[in-house]
N, C-alpha and C positions, 0 to 999 in steps of 0.2 A: 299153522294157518299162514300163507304168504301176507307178506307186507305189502302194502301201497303207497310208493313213494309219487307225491307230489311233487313237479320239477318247481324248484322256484323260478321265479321271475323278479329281476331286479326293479323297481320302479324307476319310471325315470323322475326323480324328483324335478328336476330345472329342464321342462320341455319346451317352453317360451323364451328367447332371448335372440336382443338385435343385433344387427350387424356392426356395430359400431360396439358392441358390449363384448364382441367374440373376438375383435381387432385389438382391443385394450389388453384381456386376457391374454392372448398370445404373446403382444408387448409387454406384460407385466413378467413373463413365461421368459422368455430370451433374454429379461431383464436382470432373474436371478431369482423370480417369488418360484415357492413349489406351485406342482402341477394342484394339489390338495390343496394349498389355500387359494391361486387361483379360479378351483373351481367353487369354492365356498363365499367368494367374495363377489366373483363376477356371474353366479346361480346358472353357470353350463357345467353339464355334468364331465366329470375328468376324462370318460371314455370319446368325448366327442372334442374336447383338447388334444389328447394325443392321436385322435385320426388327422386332425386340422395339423398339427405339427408337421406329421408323418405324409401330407398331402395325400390320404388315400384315398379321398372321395373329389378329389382335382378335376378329373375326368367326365364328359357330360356321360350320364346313365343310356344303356341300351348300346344296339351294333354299331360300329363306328359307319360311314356311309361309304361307300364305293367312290364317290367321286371328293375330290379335296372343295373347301368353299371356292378356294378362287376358281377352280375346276367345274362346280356347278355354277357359277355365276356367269365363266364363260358361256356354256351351253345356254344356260337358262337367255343369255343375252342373245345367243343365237336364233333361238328360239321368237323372240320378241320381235327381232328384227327383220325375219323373214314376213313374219305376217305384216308388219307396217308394211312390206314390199308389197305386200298385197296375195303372196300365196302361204299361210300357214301351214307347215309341216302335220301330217295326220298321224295317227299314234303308232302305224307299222314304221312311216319314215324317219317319223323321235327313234323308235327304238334301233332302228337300220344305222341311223345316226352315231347314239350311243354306246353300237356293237363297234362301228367301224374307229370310234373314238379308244375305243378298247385296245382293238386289233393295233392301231398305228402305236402306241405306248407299249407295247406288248404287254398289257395286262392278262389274267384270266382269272375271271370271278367265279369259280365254284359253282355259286349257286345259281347262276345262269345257266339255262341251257344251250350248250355251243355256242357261249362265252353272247349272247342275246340278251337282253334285258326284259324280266315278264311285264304283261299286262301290270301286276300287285306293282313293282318297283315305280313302272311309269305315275301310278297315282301319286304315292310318295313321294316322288320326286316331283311331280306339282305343286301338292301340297305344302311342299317345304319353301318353294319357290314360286309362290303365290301364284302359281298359274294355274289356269284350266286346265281339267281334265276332257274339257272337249274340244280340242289342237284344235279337230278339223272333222270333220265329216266326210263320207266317200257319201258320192251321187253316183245313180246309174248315171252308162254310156250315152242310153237318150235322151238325159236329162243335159248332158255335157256338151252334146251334140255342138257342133261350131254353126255358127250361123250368124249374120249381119249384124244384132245389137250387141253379138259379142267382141267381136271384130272393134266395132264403132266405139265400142266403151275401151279396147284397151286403148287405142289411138288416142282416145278423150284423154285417161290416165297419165297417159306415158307426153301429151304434149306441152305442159309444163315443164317437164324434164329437158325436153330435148329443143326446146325456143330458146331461138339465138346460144345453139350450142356451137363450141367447133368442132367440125365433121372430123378431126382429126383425134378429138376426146368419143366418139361413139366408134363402138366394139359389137364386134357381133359374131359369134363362136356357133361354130354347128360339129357335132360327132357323127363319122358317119362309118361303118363297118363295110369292111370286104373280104368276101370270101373267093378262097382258091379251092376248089371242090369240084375232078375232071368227069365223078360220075365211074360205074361200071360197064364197063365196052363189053360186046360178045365180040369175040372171036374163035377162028375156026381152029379147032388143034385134033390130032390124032384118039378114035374111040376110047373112052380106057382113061385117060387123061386122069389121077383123080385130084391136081392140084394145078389150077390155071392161073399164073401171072403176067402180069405186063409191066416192063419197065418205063417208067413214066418218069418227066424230068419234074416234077412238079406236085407236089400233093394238096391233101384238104389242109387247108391255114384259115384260123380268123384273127382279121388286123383292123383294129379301130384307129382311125385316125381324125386328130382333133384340128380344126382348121380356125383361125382368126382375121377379121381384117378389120378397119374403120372406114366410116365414111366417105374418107379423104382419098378411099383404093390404098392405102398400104395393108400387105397382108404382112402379119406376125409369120416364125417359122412354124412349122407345124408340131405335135408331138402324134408320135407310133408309137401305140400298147399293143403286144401281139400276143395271141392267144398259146402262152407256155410258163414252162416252172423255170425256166431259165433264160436270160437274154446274154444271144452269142455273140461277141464281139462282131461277125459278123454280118451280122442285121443289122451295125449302125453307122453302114457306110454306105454314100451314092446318096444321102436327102439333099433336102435342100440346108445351105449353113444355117448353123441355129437349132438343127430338131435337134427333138429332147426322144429317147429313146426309153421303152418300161415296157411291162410284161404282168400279167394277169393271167388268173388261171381258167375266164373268162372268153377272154379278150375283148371286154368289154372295158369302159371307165368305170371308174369304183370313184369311193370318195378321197383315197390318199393320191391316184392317178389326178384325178382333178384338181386335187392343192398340187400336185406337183407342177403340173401344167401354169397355174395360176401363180405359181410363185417362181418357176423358174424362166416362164415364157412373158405373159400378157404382166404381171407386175413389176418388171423390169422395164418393160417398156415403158409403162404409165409414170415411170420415176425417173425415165429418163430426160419426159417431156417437163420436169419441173416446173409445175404450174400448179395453183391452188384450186385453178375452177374444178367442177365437178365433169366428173367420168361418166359416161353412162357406158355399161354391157348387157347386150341384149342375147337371150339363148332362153335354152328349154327348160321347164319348171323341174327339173329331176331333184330328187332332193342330196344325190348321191353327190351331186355337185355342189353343196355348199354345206361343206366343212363348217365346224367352228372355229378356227382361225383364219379360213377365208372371211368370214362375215366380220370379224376382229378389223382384219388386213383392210377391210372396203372402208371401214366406222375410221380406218384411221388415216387411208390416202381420198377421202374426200369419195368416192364409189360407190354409182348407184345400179345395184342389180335389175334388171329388168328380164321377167319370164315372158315367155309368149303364152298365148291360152292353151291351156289342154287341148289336144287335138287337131291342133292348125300349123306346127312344122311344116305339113306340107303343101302348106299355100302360105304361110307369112314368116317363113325360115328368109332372112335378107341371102347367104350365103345358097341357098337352096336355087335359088333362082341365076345363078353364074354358073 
């Protein structure tokens, strides 16, 4: 007839004991007392001595986080600061955010898909960082719709900002795209034909170009992202002195094009005016344009962002209107 072995179980005799009682034991331990009379005198049991020794429970429990503290504090601080601005990021733009944050460090996390942060992570990463999981809410279009009280109220907003500024401190950035795209031509070729080309000096290109100026009429140089996997020498001759030259697979701004813009173009200048007053820069609420080290770079040269309203670029863009 088979046996029945019961597994034993050790008890833990000494399951209560303080922090100041586990310190002493250690100390008594490195001192020269055994591990067995340390454990008999100070009532922790010897197995939870030589893990403490051995630091093997040092480590906080569970997956370690994707981003480092000082790394989500950055973010998280971005985060904060943008809604003080007045437009908070929504929870597709946190996460656009935190892709592009990814992308520029050349990380890739697994368990993202195409290296994206999900919905799940976003809560958690609130939760850790006392934030809301309600960023921001999408409204419909007709809800957003542009119209006089909204106009009136950002003027309201923005006119403490900008009383008794100097025009030489306010900025005002507009991206605007152009395309080179000649279309297909008919033309007349021989029956039969079964391959018809035209040599053309010129093809379809898209080239975003970011534009600066201040109040005072000085314009920044410009920077050209053009829509390719590669920037040819060149493409970065004949601008004006000063552009900054990049490439996207877009040919759109992204959010590394925009720190680049902002830190090799418009934050050189603001540093060269050496002056403590505040900056204002006015431009589009895109969220692709404020990086977390932009937001960093504004908190620490005095810079105050200013968005326009959803939808009104094309009546209250300052550059739009030149």
């Amino acid at each position: 007839m088979p046996r029945h072995y019961k597994k034993k179980v050790e008890k833990r005799t000494y399951a209560n004991y303080s922090t100041a009682d586990l310190q002493n034991a250690l100390a008594a331990i490195r001192g020269g007392m055994s591990q067995a009379k340390a454990s008999k005198k100070f009532k922790i049991s010897r197995g939870t001595l030589q893990n403490k020794l051995k630091g093997s429970h040092e480590r906080h429990p569970g997956h370690p986080t994707v981003f480092t503290p000082m790394e989500e504090n950055l973010l998280t601080k971005t985060l904060s600061t943008v809604s003080d601005w007045g437009f908070p990021f929504t929870k597709a733009d946190t996460r656009q955010v935190l892709h592009k944050y990814l992308e520029k460090k050349g990380r890739v996390v697994k368990e993202f898909k195409d290296n994206v942060p999900g919905s799940d992570f976003l809560e958690h990463f609130s939760t850790r960082n006392n934030l809301s999981v309600r960023l921001a809410a999408n409204i419909k279009r007709t809800l957003a719709a542009l119209g006089l009280n909204t106009i009136n109220e950002f003027f309201e907003n923005i006119k403490d900002v900008l009383m008794d500024a100097d025009p030489r401190l306010v900025f005002n950035y507009d991206e605007t795209n152009v395309q080179d795209d000649p279309g297909a031509k008919k033309v007349v070729v021989p029956r039969g034909t079964k391959r018809v080309e035209r040599v053309q000096q010129h093809w379809k290109a898209s080239v975003s170009i970011m534009v600066c100026g201040n109040a005072a009429g000085e314009l920044l140089p410009p920077i050209v992202v053009y829509k390719a996997g590669n920037l040819y020498a060149n493409w970065t001759q004949g601008g004006p002195p000063g552009t900054v030259y990049a490439n996207t697979s877009s040919g759109w701004f992204d959010m590394i094009q925009f720190e680049k813009w902002f830190f090799d173009i418009l934050l050189p200048k603001i540093k060269d005016m050496n002056t403590p007053a505040k900056k204002v820069v006015i431009g589009d609420n895109l969220a692709s344009h404020l990086p977390p080290l932009v937001i960093q770079a504004c908190e620490q040269n005095n810079i105050y962002m200013t968005p326009l309203p959803p939808n009104s670029t094309h009546i209250m863009q300052p550059l739009g209107a030149t």
